[in-house]
Structures are given as structure tokens and as C-alpha cells.
C-alpha positions in Angstrom: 26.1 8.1 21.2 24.6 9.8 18.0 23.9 7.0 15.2 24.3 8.5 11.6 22.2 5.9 10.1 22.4 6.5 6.0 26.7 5.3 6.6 25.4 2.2 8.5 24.2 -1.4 7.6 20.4 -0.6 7.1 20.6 2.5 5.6 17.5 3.9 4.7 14.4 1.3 4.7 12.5 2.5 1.2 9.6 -0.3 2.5 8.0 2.2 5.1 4.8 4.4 4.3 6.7 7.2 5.6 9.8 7.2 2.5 6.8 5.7 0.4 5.0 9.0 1.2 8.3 10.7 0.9 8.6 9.6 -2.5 5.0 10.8 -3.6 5.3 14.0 -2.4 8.7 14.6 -4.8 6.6 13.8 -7.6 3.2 15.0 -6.7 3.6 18.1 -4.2 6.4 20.0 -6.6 3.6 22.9 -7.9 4.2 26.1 -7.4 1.9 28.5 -5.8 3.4 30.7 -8.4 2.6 29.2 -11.4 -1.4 29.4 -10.7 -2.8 31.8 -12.7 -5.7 33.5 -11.3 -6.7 35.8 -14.3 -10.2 34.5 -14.6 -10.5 34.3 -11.2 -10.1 38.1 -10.7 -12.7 38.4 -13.0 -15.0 36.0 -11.5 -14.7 37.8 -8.2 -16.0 41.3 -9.8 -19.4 39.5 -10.5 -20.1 37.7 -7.0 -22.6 38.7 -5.1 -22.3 40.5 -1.6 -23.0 37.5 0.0 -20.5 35.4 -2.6 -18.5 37.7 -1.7 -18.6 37.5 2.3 -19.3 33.8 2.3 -15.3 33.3 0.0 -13.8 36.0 2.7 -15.3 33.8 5.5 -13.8 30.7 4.2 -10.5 32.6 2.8 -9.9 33.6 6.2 -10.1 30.9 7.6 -7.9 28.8 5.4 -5.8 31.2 5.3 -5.3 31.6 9.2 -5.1 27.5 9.7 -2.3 27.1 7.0 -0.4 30.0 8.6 -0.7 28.0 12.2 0.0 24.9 10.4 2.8 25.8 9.3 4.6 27.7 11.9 3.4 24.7 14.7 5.1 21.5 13.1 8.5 22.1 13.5 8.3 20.6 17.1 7.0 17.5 15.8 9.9 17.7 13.3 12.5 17.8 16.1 11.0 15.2 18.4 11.0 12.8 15.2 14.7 13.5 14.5 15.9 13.0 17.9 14.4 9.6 18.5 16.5 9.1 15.0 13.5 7.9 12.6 15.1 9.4 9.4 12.5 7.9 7.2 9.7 10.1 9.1 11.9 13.1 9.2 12.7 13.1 5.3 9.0 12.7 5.0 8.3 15.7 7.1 10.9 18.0 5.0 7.9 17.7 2.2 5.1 18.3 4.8 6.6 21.3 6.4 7.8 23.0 2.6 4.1 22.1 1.5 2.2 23.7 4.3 4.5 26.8 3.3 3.1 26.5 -0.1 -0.6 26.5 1.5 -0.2 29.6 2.9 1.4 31.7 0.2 -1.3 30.5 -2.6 -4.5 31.4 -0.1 -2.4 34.8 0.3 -2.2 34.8 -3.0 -5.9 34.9 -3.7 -6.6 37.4 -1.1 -4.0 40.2 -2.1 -4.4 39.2 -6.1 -8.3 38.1 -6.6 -10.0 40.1 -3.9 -7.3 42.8 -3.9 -7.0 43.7 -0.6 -9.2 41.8 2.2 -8.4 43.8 5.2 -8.3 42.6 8.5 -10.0 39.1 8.4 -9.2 38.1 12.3 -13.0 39.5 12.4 -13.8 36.0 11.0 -12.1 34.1 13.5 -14.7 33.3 16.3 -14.4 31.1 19.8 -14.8 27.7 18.2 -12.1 28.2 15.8 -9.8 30.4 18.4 -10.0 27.5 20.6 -8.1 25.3 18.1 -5.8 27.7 16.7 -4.9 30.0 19.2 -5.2 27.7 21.9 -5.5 23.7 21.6 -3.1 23.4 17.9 -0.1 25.6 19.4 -0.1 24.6 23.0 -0.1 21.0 21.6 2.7 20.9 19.7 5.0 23.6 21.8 4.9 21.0 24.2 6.9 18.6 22.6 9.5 21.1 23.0 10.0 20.3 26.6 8.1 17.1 26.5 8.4 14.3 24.0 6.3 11.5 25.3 4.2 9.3 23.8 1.8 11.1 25.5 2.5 14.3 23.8 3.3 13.0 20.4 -0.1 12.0 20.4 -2.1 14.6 21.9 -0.2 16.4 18.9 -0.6 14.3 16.5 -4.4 14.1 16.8 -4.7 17.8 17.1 -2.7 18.8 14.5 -2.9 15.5 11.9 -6.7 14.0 12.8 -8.6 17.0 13.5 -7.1 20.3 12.3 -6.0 18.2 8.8 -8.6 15.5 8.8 -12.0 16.9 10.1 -11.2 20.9 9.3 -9.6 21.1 6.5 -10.5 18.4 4.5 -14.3 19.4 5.1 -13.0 22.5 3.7 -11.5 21.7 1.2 -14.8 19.6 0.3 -16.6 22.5 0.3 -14.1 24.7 -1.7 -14.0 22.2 -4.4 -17.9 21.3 -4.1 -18.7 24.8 -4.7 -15.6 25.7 -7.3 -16.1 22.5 -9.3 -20.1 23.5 -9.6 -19.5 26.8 -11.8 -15.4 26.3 -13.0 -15.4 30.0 -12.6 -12.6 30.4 -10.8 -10.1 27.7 -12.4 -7.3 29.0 -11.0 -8.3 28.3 -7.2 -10.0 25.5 -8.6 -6.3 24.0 -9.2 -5.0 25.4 -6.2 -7.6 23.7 -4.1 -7.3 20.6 -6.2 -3.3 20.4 -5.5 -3.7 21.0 -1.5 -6.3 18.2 -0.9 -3.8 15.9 -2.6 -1.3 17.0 -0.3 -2.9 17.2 2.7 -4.4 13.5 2.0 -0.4 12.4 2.6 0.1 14.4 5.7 -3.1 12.9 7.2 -1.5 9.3 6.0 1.3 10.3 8.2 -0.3 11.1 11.3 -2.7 7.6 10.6 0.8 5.5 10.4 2.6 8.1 13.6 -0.9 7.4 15.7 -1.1 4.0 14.8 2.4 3.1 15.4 2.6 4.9 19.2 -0.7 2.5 19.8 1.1 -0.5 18.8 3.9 0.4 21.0 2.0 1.5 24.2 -1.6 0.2 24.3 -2.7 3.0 26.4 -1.8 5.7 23.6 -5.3 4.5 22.4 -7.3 6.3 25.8 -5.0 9.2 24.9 -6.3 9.4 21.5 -10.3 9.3 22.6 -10.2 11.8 25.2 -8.1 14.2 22.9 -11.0 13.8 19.9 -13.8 14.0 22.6 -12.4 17.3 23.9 -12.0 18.9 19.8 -15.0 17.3 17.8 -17.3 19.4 19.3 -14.7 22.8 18.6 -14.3 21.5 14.8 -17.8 21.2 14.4 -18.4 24.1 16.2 -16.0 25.9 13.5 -18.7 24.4 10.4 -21.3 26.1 12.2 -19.1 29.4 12.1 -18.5 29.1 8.5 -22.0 29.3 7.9 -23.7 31.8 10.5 -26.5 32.8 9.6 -26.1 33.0 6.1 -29.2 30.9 4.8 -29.6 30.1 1.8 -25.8 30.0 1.8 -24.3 30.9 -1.3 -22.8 28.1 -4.1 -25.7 25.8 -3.0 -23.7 24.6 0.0 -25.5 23.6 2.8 -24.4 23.0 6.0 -25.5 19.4 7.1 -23.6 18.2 4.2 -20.8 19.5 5.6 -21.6 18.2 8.8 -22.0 14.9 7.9 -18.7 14.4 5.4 -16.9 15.8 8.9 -18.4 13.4 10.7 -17.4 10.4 8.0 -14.1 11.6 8.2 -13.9 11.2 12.0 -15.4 8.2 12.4 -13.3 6.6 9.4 -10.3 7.7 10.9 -11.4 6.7 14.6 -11.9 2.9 13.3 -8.8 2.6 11.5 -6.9 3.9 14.3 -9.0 1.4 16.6 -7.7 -1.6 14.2 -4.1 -0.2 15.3 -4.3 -2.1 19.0 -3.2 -5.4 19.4 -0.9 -4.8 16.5 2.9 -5.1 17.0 4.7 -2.2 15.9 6.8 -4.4 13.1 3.0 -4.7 11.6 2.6 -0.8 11.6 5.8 -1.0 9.9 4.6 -2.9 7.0 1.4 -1.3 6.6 -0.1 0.3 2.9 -1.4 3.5 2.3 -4.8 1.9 2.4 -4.7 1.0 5.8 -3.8 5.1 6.7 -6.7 5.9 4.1 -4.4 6.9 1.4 -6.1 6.2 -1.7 -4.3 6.3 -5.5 -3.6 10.1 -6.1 
């Protein structure tokens, strides 16, 4: 029998990272695309280079593409939450879902507003990154539609959370800002960029804690986990070496074995403290602080 559990004894429990996340994001993930104004921007963009030029569309469409897939791919992961009745991670994913929607209209924004008109940019999406977002990201999470096992949940989880989130776009997003923060040209997506790392810094939090807490409960989650990262960390870094082709020097001073390597970090950072989760009982995941998911003071 259905529980409805905000009229029962418990309630809601305000002590798990999931409501403590839930209660960030109403404070910290209420901007509005909207509001950003990309005035200087626009002007910025009429003295770039060619190559500026192509290396921001390359990256553009990218970001653009992955926070369109994000966003239309974690409703499964919504439902499969809500049905095994853990409110506190649903009411969490309310934010996530609304900001990934947020994503996608303020990289929109800078296409149709600052380059005014971009075209088709599908012509930047090559077989590393078609592998995760046309293939590995959607038939990840679709499966939870039909099949909400541990198994799946992680398999998703690590696609969508560890790797698409915490390898892909926070190297990114690292090299957005790197390049942005270097010249403060373009303060507008400066503040947009600076607004969706501190998002997506909770929603990778999440999928620590949802990762963690399906390895405390089934030991073998943790073999699940390693073969899914073995079979995408060489598609994600694949998609670093697309961003930069053969552009070299690339422009903004970035260079790609920086870019490489803070991928790498993140991977392996993320690997250990999901390593830490085994042997845990779950009532310890429970407990846990947004240190141990990486969450650091935003």
C-alpha cells in the first residue's frame, strides 16, 4: 500500500545530504538565465579572432548539446526515486531537474544573443562525444523505465552523475572559467558559467551520496561502478581531445594536458571516495557531510 510519508510519524528527515542539498539549491540555484546580461559580451564576440571564434562555437556546442540531453534524460531517475518512496531525494531532484533546464536556456541564450545566430552546430559533435550522448547517457537512463535495479540505478548514475557531470562538464566548465576569468571580457557568461559550476557541484554531491548509498546496500554495486567508468573514461577523454582538434596554439592560452589532467583528478577523486563507500552500512551513508560527496562551502 502507498505510504504518504510527510502525514506520518517521521515526516521528512532535514538530517540527510539529499534535503541538506535541497535546501542549498532554494537559496543558491534561484538565478535566472534571464537576468544575465550579455551586453559586453556581444561586444567582446565582434573582436575575437576566427579561431576565438571557432574554438567558443566548439565548446558552445558542446555545452549546449549535453545540457539539452541532461535535461531531457533525468526524469527516469526522478521516477525510479519516487517509487521506491525516498521523498527527501525526490524534493532534491525537483531543483536538479529545474536547474539543468536553466543550463540549457542560458548556453541558448549566448548562441542566439552573443553570436547571433550559430547555425547548425551538430557539425561539432564527433564519435567520442556521440557515444555518450546519443548513445551511453540516454540508453542508460531509459532503462530505468523498465528496469529499476540496483544495477541500473548505478550504471545511470555513473553515466549521467560521475562522468557526464563530473569528468565532462566540470572539466568544461574549468576551462570556460579558466579562459573567461583570464580576460573578464565577457562578464556576462563569466556569471553564467560561475552560477552552473555551483550547481552542478550539488548534483554531482547527489550521485556521490545515491552511488555510495546503493554500495553500502549491495557490495557488488561497487564491480558495477568500475566496469561502467572503464567502458566511458576513455569516451570522456576522448571528447577533451575533440574539443581541441587540431587547433594548436589553442586559443585563450588553454592547453590541453591541463585539461586532461584536472579530468583525470576529478575521476580519480571521485573513484576513492566512492571506494571508501564499501563496508559502510547504509545508516552511515545516511549520516554522511557534503565533504565526504566532495561538496565543498559554496
Amino acid at each position: 500500500m502507498r505510504e504518504l510519508k510527510t502525514t506520518g510519524e517521521k515526516g521528512l528527515d532535514h538530517s540527510l545530504l539529499p534535503m541538506r542539498l535541497y535546501h542549498k539549491a532554494k537559496k543558491l540555484g534561484v538565478w535566472d538565465p534571464k537576468d544575465i546580461d550579455f551586453t559586453q559580451d556581444k561586444e567582446t564576440w565582434q573582436t575575437f579572432t576566427d579561431d576565438e571564434k571557432e574554438a567558443s562555437l566548439r565548446l558552445g556546442a558542446m555545452f549546449q548539446a549535453g545540457e539539452e540531453a541532461v535535461t531531457r534524460d533525468l526524469l527516469p531517475l526522478i521516477r525510479v526515486i519516487s517509487m521506491e518512496g525516498r521523498l527527501e531525494e525526490e524534493l532534491y531532484l525537483t531543483t536538479f531537474l529545474f536547474e539543468e533546464a536553466k543550463h540549457t536556456e542560458v548556453f541558448r541564450r549566448f548562441l542566439d544573443e552573443v553570436v547571433g545566430g550559430a547555425g547548425d552546430l551538430t557539425i561539432y559533435h564527433q564519435s567520442h562525444f556521440k557515444k555518450i550522448f546519443y548513445e551511453y547517457l540516454p540508453q542508460a537512463m531509459e532503462r530505468l523505465i523498465d528496469d529499476p535495479s540496483p544495477e541500473a540505478q548505478a550504471e545511470a548514475s555513473v553515466t549521467y552523475n560521475m562522468v557526464v557531470e563530473g569528468i565532462l562538464a566540470e572539466s568544461g566548465y574549468h576551462a570556460f572559467y579558466t579562459a573567461l576569468k583570464g580576460q573578464l571580457a565577457m562578464p556576462g557568461m563569466f556569471e553564467a558559467v560561475t552560477n552552473l559550476k555551483r550547481d552542478e557541484a550539488r548534483h554531482i554531491s547527489y550521485g556521490s551520496y545515491l552511488l555510495q548509498r546503493l554500495i553500502s546496500e549491495h557490495d557488488h554495486i561497487w564491480d558495477v561502478v568500475v566496469k561502467r567508468m572503464e567502458l566511458l573514461l576513455p569516451h570522456a577523454i576522448g571528447v577533451v581531445d575533440e574539443i581541441f582538434g587540431t587547433m594548436d596554439p589553442f586559443p585563450f592560452d588553454l592547453k590541453k594536458d591541463d585539461i586532461v589532467a584536472f579530468a583525470m583528478k576529478q575521476f580519480q577523486t571521485r573513484m576513492e571516495v566512492l571506494r571508501r563507500a564499501r563496508g559502510k552500512t547504509p545508516d552511515e551513508i545516511y549520516s554522511i557531510s557534503e565533504k565526504d560527496v566532495g561538496l565543498t562551502d559554496e
